[in-house]
C-alpha angles and dihedrals in degrees: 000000000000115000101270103241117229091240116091107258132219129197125210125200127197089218088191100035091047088050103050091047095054093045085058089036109050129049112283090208078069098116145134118265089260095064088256099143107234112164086103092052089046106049089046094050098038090048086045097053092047095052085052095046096043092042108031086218110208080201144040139178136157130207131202138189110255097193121274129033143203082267103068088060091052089038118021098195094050105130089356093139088045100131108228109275102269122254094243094050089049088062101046086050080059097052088032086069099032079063091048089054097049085052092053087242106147116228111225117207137161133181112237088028138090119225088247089055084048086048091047095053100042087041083053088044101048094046090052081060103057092263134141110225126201118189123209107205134160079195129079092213100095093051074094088071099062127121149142085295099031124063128173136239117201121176112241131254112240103031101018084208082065088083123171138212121233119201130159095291095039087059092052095045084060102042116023095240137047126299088250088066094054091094087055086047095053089046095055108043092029127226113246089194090057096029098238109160111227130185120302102233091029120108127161093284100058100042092053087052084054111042078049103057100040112052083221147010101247091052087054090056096044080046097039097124085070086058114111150246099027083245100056092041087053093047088049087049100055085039097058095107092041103048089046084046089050087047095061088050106049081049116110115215124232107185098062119154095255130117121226100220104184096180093062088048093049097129126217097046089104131115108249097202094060086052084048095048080055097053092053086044085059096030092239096144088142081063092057096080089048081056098118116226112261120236086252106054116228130189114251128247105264127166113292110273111288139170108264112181129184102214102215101152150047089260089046089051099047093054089053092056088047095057082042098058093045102045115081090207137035145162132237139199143177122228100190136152104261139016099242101082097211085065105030120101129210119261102157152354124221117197129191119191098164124028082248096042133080147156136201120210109194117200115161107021110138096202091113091248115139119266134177124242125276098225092059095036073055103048091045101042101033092086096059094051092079098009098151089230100047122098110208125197134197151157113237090348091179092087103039089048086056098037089048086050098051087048093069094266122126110257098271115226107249105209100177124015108197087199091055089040091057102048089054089057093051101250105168092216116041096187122127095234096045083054098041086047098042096037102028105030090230120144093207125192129272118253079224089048087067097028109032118236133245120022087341095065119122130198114261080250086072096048113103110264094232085051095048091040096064089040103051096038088055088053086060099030083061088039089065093042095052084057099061081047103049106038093068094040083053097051088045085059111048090245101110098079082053093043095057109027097044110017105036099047086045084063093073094042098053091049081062097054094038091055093043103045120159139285115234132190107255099170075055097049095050086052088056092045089060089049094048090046089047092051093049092055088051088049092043084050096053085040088056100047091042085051091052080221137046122249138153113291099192088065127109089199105038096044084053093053089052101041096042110017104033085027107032099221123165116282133242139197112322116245133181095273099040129279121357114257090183121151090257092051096043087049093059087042097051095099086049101079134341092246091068094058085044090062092041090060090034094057091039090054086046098052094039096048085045098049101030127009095042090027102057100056087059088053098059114114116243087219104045105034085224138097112248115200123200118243116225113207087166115048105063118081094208092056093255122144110249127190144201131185077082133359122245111169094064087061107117101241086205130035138079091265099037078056094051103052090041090055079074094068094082132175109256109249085153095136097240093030109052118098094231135026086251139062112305124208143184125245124201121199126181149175111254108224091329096171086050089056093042086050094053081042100058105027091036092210107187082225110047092042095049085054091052096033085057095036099246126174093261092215096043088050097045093052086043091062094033104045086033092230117130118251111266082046085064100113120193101260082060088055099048093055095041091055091051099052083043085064102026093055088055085060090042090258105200127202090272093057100049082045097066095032094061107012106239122135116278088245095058088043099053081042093052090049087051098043085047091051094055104060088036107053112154090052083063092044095048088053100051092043088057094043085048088048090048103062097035085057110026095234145048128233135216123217092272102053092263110150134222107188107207103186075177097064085082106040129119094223102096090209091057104035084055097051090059097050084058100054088039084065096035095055110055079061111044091033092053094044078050091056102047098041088056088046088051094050087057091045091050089039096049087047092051097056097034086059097046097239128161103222120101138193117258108171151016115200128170100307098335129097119214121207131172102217133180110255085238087055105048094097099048092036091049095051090044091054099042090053097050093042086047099045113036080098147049112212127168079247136055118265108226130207136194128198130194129177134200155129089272137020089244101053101049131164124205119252118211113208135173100239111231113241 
């Protein structure tokens, strides 16, 4: 934090000029769960907040724009090509000053003037009494305003919370020349956003040479024969009323007639609570811990007062079964060591049987506090875990099922998972504190509040049993409470069939999966790792020689100086840095030049022998001898599983590489390991063309279900229609096409798209859609219809009730109207895929326990099942796994599987199998 001065400090905001930064700054997909835009809201308010923490402000006003100003009249076109402010921008000013009023902040505003001319004249007015001003701007403008007593905040480019001050030599840095000769600056270059005409001939260079050589403007024009070269003098010349004119313009007043009432701007004198009502309105409870303390301190608003007990002894105990044995319904919750279950160990249970009463059972704290045994805490609690008339709530009881497992509990029965429960309502943030804080009100405590950050930072083991014990008895105590919140909200909505008959018995499978996890080579993987390494210094080599140089190719800035300004390859879009050198720009850019396809293949080898190849053999478990990845039922917004350590789903399914690194996902034959004394293999299931199906299924085009319904290659028969050939003259290159148009039309592929996918000429490619269209039109009806239906209801549906909420669909901005419409056709399908696949997985799961089989489910992946299975059981296994797969759901076309076997899941060998009726 900067040394406070001893002179009483003002800050300044450009209301206007902050808010229009941060809504071309921030994500515009930042909203509340409700589809209210907020990323406005949220840069102002976090950069405000910032300013107030780093600065500790005495004062604090803030000016906006009110329409037309003294300039129009001096200049009638000034601002004339301004676009009308947008309506989501109109709201959020709106919310932007019902926060500034919950903070005490006054709000300056004055007809004829602009809110910089209203800066310029309360900074003047404060420095002439004896005050330090800081302004907060998203608009250079005001740099012209600094001096020895003003200095400027502007928010930065790449993160807006990165702000800089500007004071005197700041400005110069910058310029070239001091903050006063901005408004020359801006009169001789011009300014597009306001509409200032400049000199024709004059950029940024040239006015800076000049500024820099003549000590005014007007001493530049009374001087102008020494102007060189003859063309810019005589621009300057024809230009001298105008550039006088700009000058005006670009000028900020400081004499406006307004009043500094300091008094009224005194800052710290607000009502936290209401500022806190507002958060949870907007859902910014990251911004809670930035809230300033008001002059006046107030409590925070924790959970209601409630009976929080350690139980650290047999009588503790005992009162805890006997609650137990009396409540119909509690929570439960986990305190470990670390945040991957498969290596966390337990240090405690909280327990909630009342939504104001709790427990706290600690187990492995080293603190030398006095604990009971876990074999008695076991014997006394394990008949409550699955007890049939017990309800039992969680958050994310996934984990603590799995860590209380592991522990030597029996797997406890989650009935109802607030975290589960709140991604299917569309809640933006799942977290039990962001719950606990939008739907409860509760400022609940930090994890690092309890156990420090960074390299600080303890295990939860080493906490204080009384600290822990309050913090881990509010998590359930609010676990409970979001129960009684979310189940109506999910019945309202249509979401609890879903909930328990989808979500809830996946919880268990994926358990399974998660504790079993997978073996993998690793003597094969670090042989692959020397012959990556060896293929990356060949590529480096042929970079190199193509670049006639070597550089680092690992460097944004340094790979866009080579491709556009040594290369002169086409540009992209400007970062930063320079030009982007992203994977989407590189890929339009791959005919261009054969470096470009060198550094595609350099960074794919890189990124797969990191994540992969070097990566797996560290995630191995010491215990287990087996890499266990973590299943996600709560981050995609389709409803598909997601996972991470590692990722599975970024693995390239085709490919020789994508081969390669999957070869090291082997079936486990280790003696001691192997789920059965014989060969083991792995068997790969997967969903032939599901969104295709989906897609017959939900728009019932004659077409598309006759293909299925006679098992037609899909691609072949849709070239076929399109390209009016019948279907033994479909060459390859139809296919292909044609496969490409079958997928891209699911993610509303436009002209442009199939152009680049397949290189044919945007004309051929809008004629080809249309053709497409026409012999497929209920596929055209059905997307119009969801797109229709999107924007009617907010959201789309798969075929299980499952929502997508899209606030966009009804946006004016075209980018973003039309990204929503996307993703409306995209997610019926996906989403639904998503559903069955994880139907599928409880139905596999229930048969093959119910037959006593040894095989078990490792992975889901896209649209595959992975199992381990005994060599004497392929065939029954096989045959178990294709008719579930086949028959969870009823479509007006067939559901196809295919299964593969092998040693590995690279090298796979169809299995042929009778499916059962």
């Amino acid at each position: 934090m900067p040394e406070r001065s001893r002179r009483p400090r003002l800050v300044l905001v450009d209301g206007h000029g902050l808010a229009y930064r941060a809504y071309h700054a921030l994500p515009p997909t930042l909203a509340t769960s409700a589809g209210e835009p907020t990323h406005v809201v949220f840069g102002f308010a976090s950069m405000l907040l910032e300013v107030l923490n780093d600065f500790e402000p005495d004062y604090v006003i803030v000016c906006f724009d009110t329409g037309r100003s003294f300039r129009q009249q001096l200049y009638e076109e000034y601002k004339a090509h301004r676009p009308e402010t947008p309506d989501d921008l109109k709201h959020q000013l709106e919310r932007i000053r019902q926060l500034l009023d919950a903070l005490g902040i006054p709000i300056v505003t004055r007809e004829g003037y602009e809110a910089d001319d209203l800066i310029g004249t309360l900074a003047a007015r404060a420095t002439a009494n004896g005050l330090e001003v800081l302004i907060v701007t998203g608009d250079t403008d005001l740099l012209q305003l600094v001096d020895e007593d003003v200095r400027v905040i502007l928010p930065g480019r790449q993160r807006f919370g990165d702000y800089r001050v500007y004071d005197r030599q700041a400005v110069i840095e910058r310029y070239g020349f001091p903050p006063e000769r901005l408004p020359e600056y801006k009169a001789l270059v011009g300014d597009p956003s306001d509409n200032i005409p400049g000199v024709p001939g004059i950029g940024e260079k040239t006015a800076t040479r000049l500024i820099q050589r003549f000590s005014s403007l007007e001493e530049m024009l009374d001087r102008i024969d020494e102007v060189e070269p003859p063309r810019l003098r005589e621009a300057l010349r024809a230009a001298r009323d105008t550039v006088l004119a700009s000058r005006r313009l670009a000028t900020i007043v400081r004499d406006a007639d307004i009043t500094l009432d300091l008094e009224q701007a005194r800052f710290g004198d607000f009502d936290r609570e209401r500022v806190l009502q507002l958060f949870r309105e907007l859902e910014f409870r990251s911004l809670v811990p930035r809230l300033p303390q008001p002059r006046q301190p107030v409590r925070k608003t924790a959970a209601p007062a409630s009976q929080r007990r350690a139980v650290l002894t047999d009588a503790d105990l005992s009162d805890l079964v006997r609650d137990l044995e009396t409540c119909q319904a509690f929570a439960l919750d986990v305190e470990t060591t670390a945040l991957h279950p498969m290596y966390a160990d337990l240090v405690g249970i909280a327990l909630a049987t009342a939504p104001d009463r709790s427990y706290y059972v600690p187990l492995g704290h080293t603190t030398g506090d006095t604990q009971l045994d876990i074999e008695q805490v076991l014997q006394r609690l394990a008949p409550f875990l699955r007890h049939p008339e017990k309800q039992r709530y969680a958050h994310h009881g996934k984990y603590d099922a799995l860590v209380l497992e592991r522990a030597g509990f029996p797997r406890p029965h989650i009935d109802f998972d607030t975290m589960i429960a709140a991604y299917l309502l569309g809640e933006n943030a799942v977290g039990l504190k962001e719950l606990a804080f939008t739907k409860l009100g509760w400022e609940m405590e930090e994890i690092t509040e309890l156990i420090g950050r960074g390299k600080k930072q303890l295990t939860m083991d080493r906490a204080e049993i009384a600290r822990v014990t309050q913090y881990a008895c509010a998590d359930v105590e609010a676990t409970y409470r979001l129960v009684e919140v979310l189940r109506p909200q999910l019945e309202a909505h249509n979401q609890l069939r879903l909930f328990t008959e989808i979500e809830l018995p996946l919880i268990d499978v994926l358990i399974d999966m998660e504790k079993a996890g997978i073996a993998i080579d690793v003597p094969y993987l670090e042989q692959l790792s020397i012959m990556l390494d060896g293929q990356l210094h060949a590529l480096e080599r042929r970079i190199y020689e193509l670049a006639g140089h070597p550089f680092n190719i690992n460097s944004p800035q340094q790979l866009s100086t080579l491709l556009f300004d040594e290369l002169g390859l086409p540009r992209g879009k400007r970062t930063k840095t320079g030009y982007s050198v992203s994977q989407e720009v590189l890929e339009t850019l791959r005919d261009t030049h054969p470096i470009v396809e060198a550094i595609l293949e350099y960074r794919q080898l890189l990124k797969l022998k990191s994540t992969y190849v070097d990566a797996l053999p560290r995630q191995v478990h010491p215990q287990t001898g087996r890499v266990h990845t973590i299943f996600h039922q709560t981050v995609a917004a389709t409803g598909r599983l997601s996972s991470s350590d590692p990722n599975l789903q970024n693995i390239p399914a085709r490919g020789e590489l994508g081969l390669a690194v999957r070869r090291a996902f082997i079936a486990d034959n280790r003696p001691g390991y192997r789920i059965a004394d014989e060969p083991i293999l792995l068997l790969s299931v997967d969903y032939s063309q599901i969104e295709l199906r989906l897609m017959a299924h939900f728009s019932q085009d004659p077409a598309l279900l006759r293909a299925f319904a006679e098992g037609k290659d899909i691609h072949a028969a849709t070239a076929s229609e399109v390209f009016g050939v019948p279907l033994d003259a479909v060459t390859p290159e139809m296919r292909r096409i044609a496969k490409v148009v079958n997928f891209g039309i699911m993610y509303g592929m436009q002209a442009y798209g199939l152009a680049r996918d397949t290189g044919m000429s945007r004309q051929d490619a809008q004629r080809f859609i249309e053709a497409y269209f026409q012999r497929f039109p209920g596929v055209a009806r059905y997307l119009e219809e969801t797109r229709r239906r999107a924007a009617e209801l907010g959201y789309v549906e798969t075929l299980f009730g499952r929502r997508r909420y899209l606030p966009e669909i009804t946006s004016s901005n075209p980018a973003r109207r039309q990204a929503a419409e996307r993703m409306a056709v995209n997610m019926p399908l996906q989403g639904t895929a998503a559903d069955i696949m994880k139907l599928a997985m409880i139905a596999v799961h229930r048969a093959l326990a119910e037959r006593g089989l040894r095989s078990r489910m490792l992975l889901q992946v896209h649209d595959e099942l992975v199992l381990e299975v005994p060599e004497s059981e392929l065939a029954t296994t096989t045959e178990l796994v294709t008719t579930r797969m086949s028959r969870v759901v009823e479509l007006s076309v067939p559901l196809e599987v295919d299964a593969k076997a092998g040693p590995n899941w690279a090298d796979l060998e169809p299995v042929r199998v009778k499916l059962s009726h």
